[in-house]
C-alpha positions as CSV (number, residue, x, y, z in Angstrom):
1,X,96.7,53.8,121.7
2,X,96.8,52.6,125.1
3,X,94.0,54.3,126.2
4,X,91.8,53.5,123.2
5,X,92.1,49.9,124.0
6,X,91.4,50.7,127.5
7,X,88.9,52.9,127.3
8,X,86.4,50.9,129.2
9,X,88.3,50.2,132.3
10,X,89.8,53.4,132.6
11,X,87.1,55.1,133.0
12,X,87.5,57.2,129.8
13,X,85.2,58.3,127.0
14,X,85.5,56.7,123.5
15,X,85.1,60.5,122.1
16,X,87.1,63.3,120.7
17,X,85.6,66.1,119.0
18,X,87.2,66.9,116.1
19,X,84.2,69.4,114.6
20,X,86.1,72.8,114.8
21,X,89.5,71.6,114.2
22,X,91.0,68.8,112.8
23,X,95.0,67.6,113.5
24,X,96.0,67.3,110.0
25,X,93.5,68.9,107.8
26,X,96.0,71.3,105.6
27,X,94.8,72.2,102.1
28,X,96.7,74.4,100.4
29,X,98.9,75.1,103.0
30,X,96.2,76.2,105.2
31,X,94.1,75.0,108.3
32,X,91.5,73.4,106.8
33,X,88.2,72.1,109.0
34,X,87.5,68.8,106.7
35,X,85.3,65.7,107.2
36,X,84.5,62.5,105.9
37,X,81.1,61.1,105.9
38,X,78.9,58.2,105.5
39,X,75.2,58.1,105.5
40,X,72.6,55.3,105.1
41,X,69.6,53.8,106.5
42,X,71.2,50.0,107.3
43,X,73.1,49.4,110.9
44,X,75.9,48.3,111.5
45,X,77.0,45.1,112.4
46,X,78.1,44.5,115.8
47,X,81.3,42.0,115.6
48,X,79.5,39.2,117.4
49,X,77.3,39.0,115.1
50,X,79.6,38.4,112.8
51,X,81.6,35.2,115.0
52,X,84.3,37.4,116.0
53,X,85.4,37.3,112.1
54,X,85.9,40.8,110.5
55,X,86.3,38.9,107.2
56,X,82.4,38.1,107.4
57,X,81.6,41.7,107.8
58,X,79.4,43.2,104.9
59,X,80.5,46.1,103.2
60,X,78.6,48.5,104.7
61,X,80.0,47.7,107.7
62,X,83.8,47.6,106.9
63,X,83.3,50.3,104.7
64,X,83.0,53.0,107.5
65,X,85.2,51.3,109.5
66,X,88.4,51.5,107.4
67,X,87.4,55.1,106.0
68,X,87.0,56.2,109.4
69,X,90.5,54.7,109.9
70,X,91.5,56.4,106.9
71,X,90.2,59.6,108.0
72,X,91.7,59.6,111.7
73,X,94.9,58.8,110.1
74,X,95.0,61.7,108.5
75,X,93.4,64.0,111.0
76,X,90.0,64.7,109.6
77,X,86.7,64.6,111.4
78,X,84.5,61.3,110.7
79,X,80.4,61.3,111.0
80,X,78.1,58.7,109.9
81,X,75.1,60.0,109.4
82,X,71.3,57.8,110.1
83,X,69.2,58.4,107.0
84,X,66.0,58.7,107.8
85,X,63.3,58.5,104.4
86,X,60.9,55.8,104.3
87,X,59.2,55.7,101.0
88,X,62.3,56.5,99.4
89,X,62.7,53.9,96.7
90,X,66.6,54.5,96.0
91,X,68.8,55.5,99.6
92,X,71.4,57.9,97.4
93,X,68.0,60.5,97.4
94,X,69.4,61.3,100.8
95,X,72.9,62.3,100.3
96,X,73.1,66.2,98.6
97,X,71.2,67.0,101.8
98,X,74.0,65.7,103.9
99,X,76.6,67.2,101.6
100,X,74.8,70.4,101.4
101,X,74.3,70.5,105.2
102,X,78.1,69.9,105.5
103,X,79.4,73.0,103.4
104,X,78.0,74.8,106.1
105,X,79.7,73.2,108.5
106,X,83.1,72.3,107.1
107,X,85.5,74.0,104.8
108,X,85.7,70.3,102.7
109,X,83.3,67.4,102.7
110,X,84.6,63.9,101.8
111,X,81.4,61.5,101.1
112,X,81.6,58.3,100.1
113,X,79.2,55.3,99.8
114,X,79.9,52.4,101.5
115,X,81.3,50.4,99.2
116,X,84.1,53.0,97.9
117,X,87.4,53.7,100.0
118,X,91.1,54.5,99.5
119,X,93.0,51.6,97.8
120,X,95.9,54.0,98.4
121,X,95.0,55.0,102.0
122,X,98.6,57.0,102.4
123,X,97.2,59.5,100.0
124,X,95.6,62.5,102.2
125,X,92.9,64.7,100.4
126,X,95.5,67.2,99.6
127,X,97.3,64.4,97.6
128,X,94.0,63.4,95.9
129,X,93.1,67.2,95.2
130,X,96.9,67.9,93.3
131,X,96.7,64.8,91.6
132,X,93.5,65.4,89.7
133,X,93.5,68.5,89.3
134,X,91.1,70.5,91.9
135,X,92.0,74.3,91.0
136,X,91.5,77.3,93.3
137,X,88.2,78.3,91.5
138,X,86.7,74.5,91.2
139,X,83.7,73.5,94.0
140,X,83.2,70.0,93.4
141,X,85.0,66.7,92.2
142,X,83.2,63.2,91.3
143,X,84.6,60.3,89.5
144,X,83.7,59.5,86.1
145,X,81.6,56.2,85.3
146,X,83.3,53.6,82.5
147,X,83.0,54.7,79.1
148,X,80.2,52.2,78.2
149,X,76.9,53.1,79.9
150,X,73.2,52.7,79.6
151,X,72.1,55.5,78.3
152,X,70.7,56.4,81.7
153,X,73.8,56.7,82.6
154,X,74.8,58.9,80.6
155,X,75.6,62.6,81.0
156,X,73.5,65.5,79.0
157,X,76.3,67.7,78.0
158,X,78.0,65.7,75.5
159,X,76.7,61.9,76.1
160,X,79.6,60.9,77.8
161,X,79.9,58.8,80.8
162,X,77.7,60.1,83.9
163,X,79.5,61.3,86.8
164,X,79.4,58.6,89.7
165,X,77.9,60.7,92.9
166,X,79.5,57.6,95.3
167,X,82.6,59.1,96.0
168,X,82.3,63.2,96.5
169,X,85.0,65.9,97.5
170,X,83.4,69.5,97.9
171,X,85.1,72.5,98.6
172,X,82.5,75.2,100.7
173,X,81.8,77.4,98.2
174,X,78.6,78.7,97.3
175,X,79.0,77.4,94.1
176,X,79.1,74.3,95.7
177,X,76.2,75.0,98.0
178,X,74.5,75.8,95.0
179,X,75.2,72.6,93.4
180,X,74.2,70.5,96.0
181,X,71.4,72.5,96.7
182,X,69.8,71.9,93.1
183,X,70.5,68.1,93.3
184,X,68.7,68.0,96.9
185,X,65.4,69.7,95.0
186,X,65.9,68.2,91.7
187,X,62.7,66.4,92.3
188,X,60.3,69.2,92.4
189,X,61.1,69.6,88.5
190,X,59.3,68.2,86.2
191,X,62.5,67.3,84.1
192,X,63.9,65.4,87.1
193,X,60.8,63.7,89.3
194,X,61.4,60.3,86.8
195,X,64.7,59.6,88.8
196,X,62.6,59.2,92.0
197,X,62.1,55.9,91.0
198,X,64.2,55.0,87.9
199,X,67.6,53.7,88.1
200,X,70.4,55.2,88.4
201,X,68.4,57.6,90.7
202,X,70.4,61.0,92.1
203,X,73.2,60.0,89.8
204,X,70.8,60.6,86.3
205,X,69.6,63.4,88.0
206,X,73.0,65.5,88.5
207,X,74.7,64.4,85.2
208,X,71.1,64.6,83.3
209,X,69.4,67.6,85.0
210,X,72.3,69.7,87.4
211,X,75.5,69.4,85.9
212,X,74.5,71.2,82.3
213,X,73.9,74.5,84.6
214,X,77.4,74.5,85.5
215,X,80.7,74.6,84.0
216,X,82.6,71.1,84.1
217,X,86.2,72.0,84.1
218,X,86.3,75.6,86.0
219,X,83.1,74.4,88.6
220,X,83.0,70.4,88.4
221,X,86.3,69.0,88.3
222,X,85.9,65.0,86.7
223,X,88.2,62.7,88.5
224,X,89.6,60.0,86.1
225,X,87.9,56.7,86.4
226,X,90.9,54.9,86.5
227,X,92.1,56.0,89.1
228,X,88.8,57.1,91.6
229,X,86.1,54.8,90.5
230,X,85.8,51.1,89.9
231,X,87.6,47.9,91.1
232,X,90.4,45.6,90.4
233,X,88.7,43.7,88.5
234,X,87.6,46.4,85.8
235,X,90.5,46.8,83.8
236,X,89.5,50.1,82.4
237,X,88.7,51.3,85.6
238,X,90.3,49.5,88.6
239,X,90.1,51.9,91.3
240,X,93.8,52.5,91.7
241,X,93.7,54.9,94.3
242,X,90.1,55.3,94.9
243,X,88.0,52.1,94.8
244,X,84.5,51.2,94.1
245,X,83.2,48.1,94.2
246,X,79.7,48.7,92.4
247,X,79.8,44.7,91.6
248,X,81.6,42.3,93.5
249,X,81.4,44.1,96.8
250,X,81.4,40.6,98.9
251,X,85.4,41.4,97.8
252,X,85.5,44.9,99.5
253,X,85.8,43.6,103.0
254,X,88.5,41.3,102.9
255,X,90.3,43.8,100.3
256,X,90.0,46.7,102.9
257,X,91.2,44.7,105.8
258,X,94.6,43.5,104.4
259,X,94.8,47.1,103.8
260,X,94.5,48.1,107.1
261,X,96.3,45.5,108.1
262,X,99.5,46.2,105.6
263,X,99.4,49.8,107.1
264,X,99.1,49.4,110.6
265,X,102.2,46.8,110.1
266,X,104.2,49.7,108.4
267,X,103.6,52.3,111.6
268,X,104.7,49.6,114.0
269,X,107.7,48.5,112.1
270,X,108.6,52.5,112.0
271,X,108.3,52.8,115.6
272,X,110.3,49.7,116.3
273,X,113.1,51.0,114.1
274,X,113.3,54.3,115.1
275,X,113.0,54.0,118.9
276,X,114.1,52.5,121.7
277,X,112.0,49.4,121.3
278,X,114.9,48.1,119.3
279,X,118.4,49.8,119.8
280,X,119.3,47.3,122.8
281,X,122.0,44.7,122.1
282,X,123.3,41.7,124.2
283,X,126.1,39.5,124.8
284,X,126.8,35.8,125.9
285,X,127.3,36.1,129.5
286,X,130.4,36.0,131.2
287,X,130.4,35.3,134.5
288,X,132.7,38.5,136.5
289,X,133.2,40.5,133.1
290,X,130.0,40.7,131.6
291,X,127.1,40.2,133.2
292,X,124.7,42.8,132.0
293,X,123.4,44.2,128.2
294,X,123.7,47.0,127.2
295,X,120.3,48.6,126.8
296,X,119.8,52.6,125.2
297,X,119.6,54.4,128.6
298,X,123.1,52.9,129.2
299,X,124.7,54.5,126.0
300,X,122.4,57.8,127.1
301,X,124.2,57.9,131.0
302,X,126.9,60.5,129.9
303,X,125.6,62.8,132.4
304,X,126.0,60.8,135.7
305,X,122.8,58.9,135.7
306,X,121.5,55.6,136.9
307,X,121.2,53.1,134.1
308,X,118.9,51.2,136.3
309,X,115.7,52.0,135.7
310,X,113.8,50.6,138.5
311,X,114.1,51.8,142.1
């Protein structure tokens, strides 16, 4: 932490590279190379621009800020990826590529638009994985929309709810490479070239054009909206561990921030409690009889040493 904050005047690179390995990537009980990603053509806002206030921050600033946080937390690699496509009417055109380049790369890809993150940001991808039910033989997991939907937002297989391509968790399989790989060139088909330009863009495209070709259930897992999709404020689907603030993102940053903040708070108050920061005690003085406190490395002086620590 120290040298984070001081990374400037120490002389020390802001960089760690994370690509082959990451800290805390188990899946399954196994060493697992994952990483989470953002992509998009906007930049992100410098603080000063901002008065010094994170609160004013747009989401797709804060966004990949806190999942960043979220992802160092939990030892996974982090890239934000610069989309570059001009022409392109809707920006989600250029995510299967990223995706699909990053099963190449990684055993899992986490991608997530800017506006989703973890309500629940204790929950590691191996928590989110068990809980909804991501089998050995499954390639990819989205959430599913709200029940009531345009009916361009509805799925081909049985008319159900389309399945919301903001929020992404791929295992590298070539299943999933496969996947991704007929989303990225859904647009030379005939059946799929209206979505260029008509909402809801790459997200009609998979639930309308690539997800009847595989199996949902055994090769598309469907996370439950309730619980990876949506926002507070949707009662039927409030985000409870995953949120997605597809309306009233001016709420995300603020939301995401008190998040960070609350957790932050609980590591420090850990560290407090369980350390020496805290385990020192004091009486009133007494001048002749007691004079001093009595501090951890004076309870820890058993074996003959000074309880002074300065020279």
């Amino acid at each position: 932490m120290y040298k984070l904050f001081n990374a400037d005047e120490l002389g020390l690179d802001w960089e760690w590279d994370w690509r082959q390995e990451q800290p805390g990537a188990i899946v399954n009980g196994k060493k697992q190379r994952v990483v989470v990603m953002h992509a998009d053509t906007r930049p992100l806002q410098d603080l000063e621009q901002v008065g010094n206030d994170p609160f004013n921050f747009k989401h797709m600033t804060m966004g990949p800020l806190y999942v960043m946080w979220w992802a160092m937390r939990h030892g996974y690699d982090y890239r934000r990826v610069r989309l570059n496509q001009p022409g392109v009417k809707y920006g989600g055109w250029g995510k299967p590529k990223v995706i699909y380049d990053a099963l190449h790369r990684y055993d899992w890809v986490v991608f997530v638009d800017s506006d989703a993150y973890p309500r629940r940001p204790d929950l590691s991808l191996e928590d989110l994985l068990d809980r909804w039910g991501f089998h050995a033989n499954a390639s990819v997991m989205l959430p599913l929309d709200p029940p009531e939907q345009l009916p361009e937002n509805r799925n081909a297989t049985n008319n159900g709810p389309a399945l919301n391509t903001g929020f992404w968790i791929a295992h590298s399989t070539p299943t999933a490479k496969a996947i991704l790989r007929d989303l990225t060139t859904c647009l030379d088909r005939d059946n799929c070239k209206r979505w260029r330009t008509d909402w809801p863009a790459e997200q009609a495209a998979f639930s309308k054009v690539v997800v009847p070709n595989y199996v949902q259930g055994r090769d598309i897992i469907n996370a439950p909206c309730g619980e990876a999709n949506g926002w507070w404020a949707v009662s039927i689907c409030p985000g409870a561990l995953w949120t997605h603030t597809w309306t009233g993102k001016e709420w995300a940053p603020k939301n995401m921030i008190e998040r960070f903040m609350i957790e932050q708070i609980k590591v420090w108050q850990r560290l407090m409690k369980a350390s020496y920061h805290s385990s020192d005690e004091c009486t009133f003085w007494k001048t002749g009889e007691d004079e001093r406190c009595t501090f951890k490395e004076d309870l820890d002086s058993i074996d003959g040493r000074s309880t002074d620590l300065m020279p």
